[in-house]
PyMOL CGO cylinders between C-alpha atoms (Angstrom):
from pymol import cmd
from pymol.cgo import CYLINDER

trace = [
    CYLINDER, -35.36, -86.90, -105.35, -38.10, -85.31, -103.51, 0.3, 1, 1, 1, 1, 1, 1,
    CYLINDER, -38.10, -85.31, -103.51, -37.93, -82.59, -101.04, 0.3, 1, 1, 1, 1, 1, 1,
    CYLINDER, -37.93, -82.59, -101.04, -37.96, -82.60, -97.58, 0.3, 1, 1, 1, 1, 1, 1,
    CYLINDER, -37.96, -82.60, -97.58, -41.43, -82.04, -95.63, 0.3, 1, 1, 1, 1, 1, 1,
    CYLINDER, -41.43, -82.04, -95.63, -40.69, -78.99, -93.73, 0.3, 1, 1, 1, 1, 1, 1,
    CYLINDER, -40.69, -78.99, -93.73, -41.25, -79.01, -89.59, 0.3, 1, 1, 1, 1, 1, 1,
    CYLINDER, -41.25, -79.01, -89.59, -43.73, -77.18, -88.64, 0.3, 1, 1, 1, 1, 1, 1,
    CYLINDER, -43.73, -77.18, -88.64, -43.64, -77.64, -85.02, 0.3, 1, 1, 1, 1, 1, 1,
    CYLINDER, -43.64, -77.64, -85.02, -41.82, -75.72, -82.88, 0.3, 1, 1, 1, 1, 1, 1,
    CYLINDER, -41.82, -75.72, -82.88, -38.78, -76.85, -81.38, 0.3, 1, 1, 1, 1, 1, 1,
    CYLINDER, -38.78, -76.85, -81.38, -39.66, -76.09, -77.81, 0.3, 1, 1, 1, 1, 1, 1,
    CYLINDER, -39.66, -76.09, -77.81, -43.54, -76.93, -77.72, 0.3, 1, 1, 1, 1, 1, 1,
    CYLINDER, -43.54, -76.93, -77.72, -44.17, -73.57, -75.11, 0.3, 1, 1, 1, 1, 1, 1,
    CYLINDER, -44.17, -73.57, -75.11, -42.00, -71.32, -77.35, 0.3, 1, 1, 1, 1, 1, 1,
    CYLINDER, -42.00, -71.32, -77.35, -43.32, -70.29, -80.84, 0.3, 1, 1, 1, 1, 1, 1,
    CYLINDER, -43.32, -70.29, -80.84, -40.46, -69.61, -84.01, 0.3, 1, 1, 1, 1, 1, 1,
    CYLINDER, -40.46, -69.61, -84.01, -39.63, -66.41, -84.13, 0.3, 1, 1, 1, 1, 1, 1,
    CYLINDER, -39.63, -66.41, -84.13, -36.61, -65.04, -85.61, 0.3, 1, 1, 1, 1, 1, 1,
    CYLINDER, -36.61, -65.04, -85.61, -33.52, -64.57, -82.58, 0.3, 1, 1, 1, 1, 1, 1,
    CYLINDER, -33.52, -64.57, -82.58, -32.65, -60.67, -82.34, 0.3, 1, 1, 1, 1, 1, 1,
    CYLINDER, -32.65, -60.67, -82.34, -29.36, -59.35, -81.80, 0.3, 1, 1, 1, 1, 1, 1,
    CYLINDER, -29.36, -59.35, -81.80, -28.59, -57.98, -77.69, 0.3, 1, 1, 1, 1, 1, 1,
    CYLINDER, -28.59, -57.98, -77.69, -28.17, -54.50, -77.70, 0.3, 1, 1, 1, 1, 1, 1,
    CYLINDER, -28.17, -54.50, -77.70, -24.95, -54.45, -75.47, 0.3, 1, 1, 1, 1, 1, 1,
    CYLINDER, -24.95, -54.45, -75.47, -22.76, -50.88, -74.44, 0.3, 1, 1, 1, 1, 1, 1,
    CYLINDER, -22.76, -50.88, -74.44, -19.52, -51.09, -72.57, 0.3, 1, 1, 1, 1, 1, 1,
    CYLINDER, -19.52, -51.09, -72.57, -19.07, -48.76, -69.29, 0.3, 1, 1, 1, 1, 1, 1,
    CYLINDER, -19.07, -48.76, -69.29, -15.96, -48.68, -68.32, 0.3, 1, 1, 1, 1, 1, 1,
    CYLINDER, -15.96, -48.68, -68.32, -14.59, -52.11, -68.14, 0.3, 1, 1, 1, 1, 1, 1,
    CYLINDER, -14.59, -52.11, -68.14, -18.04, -53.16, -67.71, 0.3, 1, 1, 1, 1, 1, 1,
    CYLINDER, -18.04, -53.16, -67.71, -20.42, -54.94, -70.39, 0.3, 1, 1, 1, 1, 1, 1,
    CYLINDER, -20.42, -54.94, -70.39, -23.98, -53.78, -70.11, 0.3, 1, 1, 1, 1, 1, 1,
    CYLINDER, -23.98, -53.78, -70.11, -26.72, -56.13, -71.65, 0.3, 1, 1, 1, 1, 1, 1,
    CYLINDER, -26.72, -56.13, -71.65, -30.52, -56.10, -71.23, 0.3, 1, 1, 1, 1, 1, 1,
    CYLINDER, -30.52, -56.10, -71.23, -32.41, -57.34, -68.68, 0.3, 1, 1, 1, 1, 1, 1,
    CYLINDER, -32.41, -57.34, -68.68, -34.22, -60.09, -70.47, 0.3, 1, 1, 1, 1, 1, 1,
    CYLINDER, -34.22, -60.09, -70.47, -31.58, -62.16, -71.75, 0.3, 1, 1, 1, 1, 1, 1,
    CYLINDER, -31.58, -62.16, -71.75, -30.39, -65.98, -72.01, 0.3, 1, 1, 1, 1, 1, 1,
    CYLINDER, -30.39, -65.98, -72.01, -27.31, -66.87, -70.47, 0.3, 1, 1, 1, 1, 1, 1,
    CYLINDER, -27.31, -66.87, -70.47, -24.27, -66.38, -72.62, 0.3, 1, 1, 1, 1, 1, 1,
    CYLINDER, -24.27, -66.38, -72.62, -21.00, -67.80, -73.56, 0.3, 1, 1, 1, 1, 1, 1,
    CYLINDER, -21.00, -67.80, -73.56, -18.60, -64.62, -74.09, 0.3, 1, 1, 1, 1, 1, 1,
    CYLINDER, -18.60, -64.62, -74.09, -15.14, -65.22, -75.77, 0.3, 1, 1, 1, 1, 1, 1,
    CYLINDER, -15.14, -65.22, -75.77, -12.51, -62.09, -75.66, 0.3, 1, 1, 1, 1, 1, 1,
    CYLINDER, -12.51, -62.09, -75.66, -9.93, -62.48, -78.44, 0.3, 1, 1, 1, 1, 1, 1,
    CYLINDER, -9.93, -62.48, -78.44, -7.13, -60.67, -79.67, 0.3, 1, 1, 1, 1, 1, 1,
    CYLINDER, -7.13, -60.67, -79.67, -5.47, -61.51, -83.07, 0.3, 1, 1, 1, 1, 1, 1,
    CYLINDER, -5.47, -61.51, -83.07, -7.59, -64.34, -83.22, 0.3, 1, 1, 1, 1, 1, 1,
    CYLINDER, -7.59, -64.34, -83.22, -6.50, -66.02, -80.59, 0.3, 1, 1, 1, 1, 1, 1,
    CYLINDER, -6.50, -66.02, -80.59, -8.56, -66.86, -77.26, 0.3, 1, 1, 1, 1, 1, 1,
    CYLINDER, -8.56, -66.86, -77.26, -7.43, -64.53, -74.41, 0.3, 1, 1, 1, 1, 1, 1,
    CYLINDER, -7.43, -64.53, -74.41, -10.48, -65.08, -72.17, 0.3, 1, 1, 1, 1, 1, 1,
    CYLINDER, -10.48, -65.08, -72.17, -14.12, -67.20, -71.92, 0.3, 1, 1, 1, 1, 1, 1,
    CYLINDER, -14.12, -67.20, -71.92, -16.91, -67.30, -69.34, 0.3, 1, 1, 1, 1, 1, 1,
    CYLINDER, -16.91, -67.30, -69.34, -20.59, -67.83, -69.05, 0.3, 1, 1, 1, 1, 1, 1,
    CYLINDER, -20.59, -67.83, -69.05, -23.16, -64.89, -68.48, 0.3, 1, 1, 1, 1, 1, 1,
    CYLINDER, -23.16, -64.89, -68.48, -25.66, -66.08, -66.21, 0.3, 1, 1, 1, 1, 1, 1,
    CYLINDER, -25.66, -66.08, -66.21, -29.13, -64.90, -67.61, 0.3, 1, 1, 1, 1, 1, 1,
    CYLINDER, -29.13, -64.90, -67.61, -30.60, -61.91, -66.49, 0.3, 1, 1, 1, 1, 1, 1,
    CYLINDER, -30.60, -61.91, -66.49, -27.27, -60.23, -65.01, 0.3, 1, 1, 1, 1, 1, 1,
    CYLINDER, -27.27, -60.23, -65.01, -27.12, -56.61, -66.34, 0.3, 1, 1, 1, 1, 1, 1,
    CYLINDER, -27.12, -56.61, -66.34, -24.19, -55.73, -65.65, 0.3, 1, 1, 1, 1, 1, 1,
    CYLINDER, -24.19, -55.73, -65.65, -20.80, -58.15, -66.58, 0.3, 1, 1, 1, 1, 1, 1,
    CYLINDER, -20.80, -58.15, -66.58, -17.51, -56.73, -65.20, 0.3, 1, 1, 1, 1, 1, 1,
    CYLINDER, -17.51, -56.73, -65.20, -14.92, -57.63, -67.78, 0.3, 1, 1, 1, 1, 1, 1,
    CYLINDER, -14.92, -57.63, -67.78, -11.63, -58.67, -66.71, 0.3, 1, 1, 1, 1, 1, 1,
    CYLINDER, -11.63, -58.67, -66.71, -9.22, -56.13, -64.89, 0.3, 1, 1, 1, 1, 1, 1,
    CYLINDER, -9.22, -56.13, -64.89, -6.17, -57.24, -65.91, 0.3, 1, 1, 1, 1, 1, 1,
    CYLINDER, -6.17, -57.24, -65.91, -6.95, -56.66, -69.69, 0.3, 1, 1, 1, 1, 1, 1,
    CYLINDER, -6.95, -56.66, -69.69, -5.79, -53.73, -71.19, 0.3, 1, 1, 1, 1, 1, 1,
    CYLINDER, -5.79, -53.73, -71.19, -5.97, -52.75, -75.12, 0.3, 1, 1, 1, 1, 1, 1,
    CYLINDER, -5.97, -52.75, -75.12, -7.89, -53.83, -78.24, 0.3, 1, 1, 1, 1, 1, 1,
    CYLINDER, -7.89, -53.83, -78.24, -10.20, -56.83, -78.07, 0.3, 1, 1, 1, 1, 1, 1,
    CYLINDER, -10.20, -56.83, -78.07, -13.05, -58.69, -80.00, 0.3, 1, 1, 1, 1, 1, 1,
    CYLINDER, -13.05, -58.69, -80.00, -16.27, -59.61, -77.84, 0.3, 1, 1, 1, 1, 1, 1,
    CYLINDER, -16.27, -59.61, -77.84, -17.91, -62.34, -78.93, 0.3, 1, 1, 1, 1, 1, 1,
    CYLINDER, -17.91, -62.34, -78.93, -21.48, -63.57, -77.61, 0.3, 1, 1, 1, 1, 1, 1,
    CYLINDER, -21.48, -63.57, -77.61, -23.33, -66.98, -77.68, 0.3, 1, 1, 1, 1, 1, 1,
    CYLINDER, -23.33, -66.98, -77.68, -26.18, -68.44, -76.84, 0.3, 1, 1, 1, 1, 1, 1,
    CYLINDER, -26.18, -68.44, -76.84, -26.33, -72.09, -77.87, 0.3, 1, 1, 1, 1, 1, 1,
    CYLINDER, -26.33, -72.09, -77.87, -24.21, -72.44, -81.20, 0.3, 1, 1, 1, 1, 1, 1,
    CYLINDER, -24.21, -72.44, -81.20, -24.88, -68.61, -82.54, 0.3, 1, 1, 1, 1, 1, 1,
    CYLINDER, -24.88, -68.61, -82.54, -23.20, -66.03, -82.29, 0.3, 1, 1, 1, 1, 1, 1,
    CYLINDER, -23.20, -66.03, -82.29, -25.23, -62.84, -81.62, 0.3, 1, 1, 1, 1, 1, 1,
    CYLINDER, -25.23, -62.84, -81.62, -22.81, -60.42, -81.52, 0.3, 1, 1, 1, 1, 1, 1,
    CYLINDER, -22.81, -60.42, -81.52, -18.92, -59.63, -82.51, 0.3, 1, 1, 1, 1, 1, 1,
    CYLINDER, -18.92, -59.63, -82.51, -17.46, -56.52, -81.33, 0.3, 1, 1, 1, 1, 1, 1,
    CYLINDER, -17.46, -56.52, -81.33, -14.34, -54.29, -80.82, 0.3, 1, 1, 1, 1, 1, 1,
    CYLINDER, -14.34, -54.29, -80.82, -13.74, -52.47, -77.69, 0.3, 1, 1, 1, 1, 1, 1,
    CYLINDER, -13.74, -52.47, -77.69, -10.65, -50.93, -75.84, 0.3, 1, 1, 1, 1, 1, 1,
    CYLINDER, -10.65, -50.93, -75.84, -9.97, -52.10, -72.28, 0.3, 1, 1, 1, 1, 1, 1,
    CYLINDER, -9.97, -52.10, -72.28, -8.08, -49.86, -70.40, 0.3, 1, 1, 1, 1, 1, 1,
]
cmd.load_cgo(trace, "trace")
């Protein structure tokens, strides 16, 4: 069996391969704080591995305001497409 030829176009003609980098993300408050330049995401907050909460970041919002009636220890998770950028820990008070 031979290998496969490998692609060398680009999936999206106007956008070169590059490897995808990781948001830098902080939490204010009960307030998620991304960069400007970003692609809309799916976030998933779970606790104990179980879904508590899911949304969609539009893209370019700064500023996400987590939900209010959330209190204690949660995992943020972020996607954009089918990865997952980022999985995090954070305390909501």
């Amino acid at each position: 069996m031979h290998g496969k030829d490998i692609d060398d176009q680009p999936a999206m003609p106007q956008v070169g391969k590059s490897p995808m980098h990781m948001p830098v993300t902080y939490k204010d408050d009960n307030t998620l704080v991304l960069p400007i330049f970003h692609p809309e995401y799916i976030i998933i907050i779970a606790k104990d591995d179980e879904l508590v909460f899911s949304s969609i970041i539009p893209k370019g919002i700064t500023e996400y305001e987590l939900p209010s009636h959330l209190s204690g220890e949660y995992e943020i998770q972020l996607f954009y497409e089918n990865v997952c950028f980022t999985r995090f820990t954070i305390t909501l008070k």
